[in-house]
Structures are given as structure tokens and as C-alpha cells.
C-alpha positions as CSV (number, residue, x, y, z in Angstrom):
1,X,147.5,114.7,59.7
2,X,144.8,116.4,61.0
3,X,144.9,119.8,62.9
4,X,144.2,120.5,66.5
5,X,141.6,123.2,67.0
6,X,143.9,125.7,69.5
7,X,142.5,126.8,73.0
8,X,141.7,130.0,71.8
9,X,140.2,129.0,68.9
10,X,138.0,127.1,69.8
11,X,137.1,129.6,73.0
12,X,136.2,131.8,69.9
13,X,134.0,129.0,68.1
14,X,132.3,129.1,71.4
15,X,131.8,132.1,72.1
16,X,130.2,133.0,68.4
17,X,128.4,130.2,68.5
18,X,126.3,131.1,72.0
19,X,125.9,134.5,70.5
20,X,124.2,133.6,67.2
21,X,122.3,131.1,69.6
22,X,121.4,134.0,72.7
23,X,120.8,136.4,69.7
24,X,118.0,134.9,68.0
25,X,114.5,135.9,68.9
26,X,111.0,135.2,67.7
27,X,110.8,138.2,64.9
28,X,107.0,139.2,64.2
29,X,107.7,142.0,62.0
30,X,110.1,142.3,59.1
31,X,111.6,144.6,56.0
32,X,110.2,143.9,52.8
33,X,114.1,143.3,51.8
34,X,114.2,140.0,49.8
35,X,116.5,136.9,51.0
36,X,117.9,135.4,47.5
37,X,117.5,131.6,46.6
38,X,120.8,130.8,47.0
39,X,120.8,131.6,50.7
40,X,117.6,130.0,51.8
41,X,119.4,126.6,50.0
42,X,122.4,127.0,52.3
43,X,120.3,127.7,55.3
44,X,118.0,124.6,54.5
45,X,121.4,122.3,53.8
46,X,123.0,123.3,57.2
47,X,119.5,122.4,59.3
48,X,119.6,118.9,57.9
49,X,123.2,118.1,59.3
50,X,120.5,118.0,62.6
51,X,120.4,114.5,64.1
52,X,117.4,112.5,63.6
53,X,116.2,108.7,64.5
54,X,118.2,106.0,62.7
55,X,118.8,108.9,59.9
56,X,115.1,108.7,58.9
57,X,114.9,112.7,58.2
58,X,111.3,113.1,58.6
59,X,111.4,116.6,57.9
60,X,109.7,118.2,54.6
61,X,110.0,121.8,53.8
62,X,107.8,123.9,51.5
63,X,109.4,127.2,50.9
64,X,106.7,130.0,49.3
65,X,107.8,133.8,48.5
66,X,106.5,136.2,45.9
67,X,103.2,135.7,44.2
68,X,102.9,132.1,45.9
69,X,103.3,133.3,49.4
70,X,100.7,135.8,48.5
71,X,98.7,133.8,47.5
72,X,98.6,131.3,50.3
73,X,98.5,134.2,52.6
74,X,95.1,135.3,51.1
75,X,93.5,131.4,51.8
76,X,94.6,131.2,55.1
77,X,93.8,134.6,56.6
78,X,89.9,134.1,54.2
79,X,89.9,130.8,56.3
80,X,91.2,132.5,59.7
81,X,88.2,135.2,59.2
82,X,85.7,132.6,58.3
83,X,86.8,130.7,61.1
84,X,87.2,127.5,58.9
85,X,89.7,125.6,61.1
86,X,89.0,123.2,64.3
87,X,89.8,125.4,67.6
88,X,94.0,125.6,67.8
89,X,95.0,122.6,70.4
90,X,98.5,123.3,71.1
91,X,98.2,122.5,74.5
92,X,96.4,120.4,76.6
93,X,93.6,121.4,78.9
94,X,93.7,122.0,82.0
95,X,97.2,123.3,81.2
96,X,99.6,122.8,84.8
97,X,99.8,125.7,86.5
98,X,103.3,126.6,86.1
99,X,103.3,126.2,82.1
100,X,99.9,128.5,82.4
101,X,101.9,131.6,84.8
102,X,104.2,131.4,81.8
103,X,101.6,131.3,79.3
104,X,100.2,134.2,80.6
105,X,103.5,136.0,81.2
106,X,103.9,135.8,77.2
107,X,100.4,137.4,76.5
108,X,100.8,140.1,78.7
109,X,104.3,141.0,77.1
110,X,103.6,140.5,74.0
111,X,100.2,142.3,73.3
112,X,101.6,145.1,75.4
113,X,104.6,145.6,73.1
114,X,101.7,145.9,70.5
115,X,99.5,148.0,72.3
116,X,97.2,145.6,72.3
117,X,94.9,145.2,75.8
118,X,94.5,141.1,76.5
119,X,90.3,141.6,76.5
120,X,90.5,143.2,72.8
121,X,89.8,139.8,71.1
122,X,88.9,141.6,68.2
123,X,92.5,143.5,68.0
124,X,94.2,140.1,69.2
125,X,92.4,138.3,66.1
126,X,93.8,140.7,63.7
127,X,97.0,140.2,65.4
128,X,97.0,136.7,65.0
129,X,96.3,137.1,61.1
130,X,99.2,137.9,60.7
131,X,101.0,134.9,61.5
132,X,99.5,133.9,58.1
133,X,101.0,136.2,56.2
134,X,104.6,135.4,57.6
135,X,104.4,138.8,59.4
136,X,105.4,140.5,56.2
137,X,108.2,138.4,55.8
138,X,110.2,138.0,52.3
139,X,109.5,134.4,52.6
140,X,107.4,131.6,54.0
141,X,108.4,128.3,55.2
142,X,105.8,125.6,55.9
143,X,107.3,122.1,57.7
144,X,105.6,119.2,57.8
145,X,106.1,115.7,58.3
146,X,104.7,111.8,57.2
147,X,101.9,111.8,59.9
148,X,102.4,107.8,60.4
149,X,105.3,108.4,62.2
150,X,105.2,108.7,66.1
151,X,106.2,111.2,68.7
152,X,110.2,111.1,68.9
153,X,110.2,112.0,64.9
154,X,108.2,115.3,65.8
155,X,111.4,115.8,67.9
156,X,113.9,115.3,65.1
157,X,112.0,118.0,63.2
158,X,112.0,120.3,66.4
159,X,115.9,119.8,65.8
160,X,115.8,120.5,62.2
161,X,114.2,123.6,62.7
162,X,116.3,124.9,65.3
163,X,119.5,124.1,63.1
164,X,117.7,125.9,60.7
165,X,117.2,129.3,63.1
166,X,120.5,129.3,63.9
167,X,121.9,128.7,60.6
168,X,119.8,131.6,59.5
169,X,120.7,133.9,62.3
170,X,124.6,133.4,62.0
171,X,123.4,135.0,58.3
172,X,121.9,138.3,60.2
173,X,118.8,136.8,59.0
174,X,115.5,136.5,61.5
175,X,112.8,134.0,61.7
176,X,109.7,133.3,63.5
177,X,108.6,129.3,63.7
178,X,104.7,129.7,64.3
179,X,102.5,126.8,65.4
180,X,99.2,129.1,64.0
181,X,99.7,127.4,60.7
182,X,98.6,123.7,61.9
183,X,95.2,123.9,62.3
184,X,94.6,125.0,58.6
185,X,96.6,121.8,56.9
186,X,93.4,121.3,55.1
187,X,93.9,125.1,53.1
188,X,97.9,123.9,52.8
189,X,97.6,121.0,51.8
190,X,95.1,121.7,49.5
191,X,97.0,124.6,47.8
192,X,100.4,123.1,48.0
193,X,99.5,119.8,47.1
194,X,100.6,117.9,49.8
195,X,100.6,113.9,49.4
196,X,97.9,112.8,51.5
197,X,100.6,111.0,54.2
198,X,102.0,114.2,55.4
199,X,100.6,117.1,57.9
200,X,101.8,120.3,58.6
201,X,103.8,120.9,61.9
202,X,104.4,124.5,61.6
203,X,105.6,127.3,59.9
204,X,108.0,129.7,59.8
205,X,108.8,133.7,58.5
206,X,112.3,134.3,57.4
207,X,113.7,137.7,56.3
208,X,115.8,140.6,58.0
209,X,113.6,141.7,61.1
210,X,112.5,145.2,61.7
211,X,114.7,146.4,64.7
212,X,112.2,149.3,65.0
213,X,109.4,147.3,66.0
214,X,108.2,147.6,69.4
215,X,107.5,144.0,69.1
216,X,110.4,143.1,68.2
217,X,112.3,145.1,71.1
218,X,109.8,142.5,73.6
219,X,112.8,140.4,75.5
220,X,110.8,136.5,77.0
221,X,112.3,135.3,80.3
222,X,114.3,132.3,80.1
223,X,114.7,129.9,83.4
224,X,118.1,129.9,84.9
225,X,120.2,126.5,84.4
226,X,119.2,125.8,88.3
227,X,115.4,125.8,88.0
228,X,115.2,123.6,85.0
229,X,118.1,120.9,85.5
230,X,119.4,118.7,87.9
231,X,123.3,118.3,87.6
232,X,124.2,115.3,89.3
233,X,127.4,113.4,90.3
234,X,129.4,116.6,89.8
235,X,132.2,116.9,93.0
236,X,131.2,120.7,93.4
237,X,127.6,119.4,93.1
238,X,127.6,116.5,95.6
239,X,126.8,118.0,99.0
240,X,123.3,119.9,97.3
């Protein structure tokens, strides 16, 4: 027979569960403390319970720490300073105005928590660097995925990673997922020996976050419930 969950059980499932979720943040500077292998298994086992399309799991992970992440670290920040990969394209341009106020919003936030002013493209280019060496994190995870399939895959991965963040973060370990890496899937692929089908989406840091970095201490906005959906059908919502 199986067991009912009680009402104040499961409030308590809840009420962890939104504060691993409200908890994690984008972590962009970390201990050199190492995460063993045994946890980064589990973590990677819990994100692919995430759903995906007819079960197709289009996800493909390459996990690098030690010597390896070093390694990769030096190609991709030579490439980054040689300028070696096509101009990033994450978003479309013009980009609407109301994605743009935010995009702004982020820069000012963030290069201010590093002391960084917005017209130092010199200081904000050895900022960005840094994405390739997974911020000094204990390990490096690059995702990628078969580049024949078609957009609503890219989502399933999207949800395998943020399975992955969470599962992490209920651990008390941080991560970063960082779109930087995409443009250099020639130096990745190259040095990881990717089969020619697949691209890399992103990566990703993962290790215990520095809680005394200024930029880590940065808090991003988040739209209230009201500005981003429309609740419809509701009785308390029916006269709006």
C-alpha cells in the first residue's frame, strides 16, 4: 500500500524545495576546494530525471577538472585573446527594447560589483576570460547537443541543465552555466574530440562559491508573477 505524503510534509518538501531553487545564483568566483567524482555522478543522474521530447535526451555532457580543465582553459582564453572566434550572437539585433533595459541593467550590476566601469573594454575583456577558465572553478562542464535536431530539443537541454543546478545547489554546491563557451566549438571540439554531429550549447563552473566575492554578493532582479504571466479563468481572477 503506498503511503500518503502528510500536509505538513509535504508543506516541508515545498518549502526546501523553493529554497534550493530561490537560493541558487550565477557564482563567478569560487574556492579552489575540489568536488569528488562521486558527487558530480549523482548530480549528473538527478538532471537527467528532466523531461525531454518523446524521451530523446539530447543532452551530452563533457565534464573536465584537473590537468584537462587546465588545459582547455589555456586554448580557449589563447583563442579569446587572439580573437579566433566569430563575434558572440546570443541575441538578436536590434534587441527589443525591454529585453535591452534589462540587458543593460545586468552590465551595470555586474561590472560594478567588479569595479569594473562599462567603457573599460579592456578590463571587461579580461573579465570575460574568465568565463573560460570556469571562474576558478574545481570543475568544468561543457553541454552540447546533436546539431540536427531543432529548436524544442535546445529546450530539453535548458531543462537538463536547470535539474542539474538545482540538484547541485541542494548539495551546497554553486554553478555558473555560461553561454561564452559557444562561439569557440571549433577549439572544443577539437580538443575534446567531439563527433562531428554535435555543437556545444554552453558551459558551466561547478564548485563551492566564494561568499566573499563582491561578485558573488551582486542580487539580479526577477519580474514579479504579475508582469510576466497571465492567470486566467481563476474566480479571484475573473473580474481583472
Amino acid at each position: 500500500m503506498v503511503q500518503t505524503v502528510s500536509k505538513w510534509s509535504q508543506d516541508a518538501i515545498a518549502q526546501c524545495v523553493a529554497s534550493v531553487v530561490t537560493s541558487r545564483r550565477s557564482v563567478r568566483a569560487f574556492k579552489p576546494r575540489p568536488v569528488r567524482q562521486e558527487t558530480v555522478e549523482q548530480i549528473l543522474q538527478e538532471a537527467a530525471a528532466a523531461p525531454s521530447g518523446a524521451n530523446i535526451q539530447p543532452w551530452r555532457v563533457y565534464v573536465v577538472t584537473g590537468t584537462v580543465k587546465d588545459e582547455l582553459a589555456n586554448i580557449l582564453v589563447a583563442a579569446h585573446r587572439a580573437g579566433a572566434a566569430p563575434p558572440p550572437a546570443h541575441f538578436p539585433e536590434p534587441l527589443p527594447d525591454l529585453f535591452r533595459t534589462r540587458l543593460i541593467d545586468f552590465g551595470a550590476r555586474y561590472y560594478a560589483s567588479l569595479g569594473i566601469d562599462r567603457n573599460d573594454t579592456a578590463a571587461r575583456s579580461r573579465q570575460t576570460e574568465k568565463n573560460f577558465s570556469f571562474f576558478g572553478a574545481p570543475v568544468g562542464l561543457i553541454i552540447s547537443i546533436d546539431r540536427r535536431l531543432k529548436p524544442h530539443s535546445w529546450i530539453d537541454i535548458g531543462l537538463f541543465a536547470q535539474n542539474l543546478m538545482i540538484a547541485a545547489k541542494a548539495r551546497g554546491i554553486d554553478t555558473c552555466p555560461q553561454v561564452a563557451f559557444a562561439p569557440y566549438h571549433a577549439q572544443i571540439a577539437s580538443y575534446l574530440n567531439m563527433p562531428a554531429e554535435e555543437v556545444t550549447a554552453f558551459g558551466m563552473s561547478l564548485g563551492f562559491g566564494d561568499p566573499e566575492a563582491e561578485v558573488n554578493q551582486t542580487r539580479m532582479p526577477r519580474e514579479r508573477v504579475q508582469d510576466f504571466a497571465r492567470l486566467l479563468g481563476f474566480p479571484d481572477t475573473a473580474s481583472r
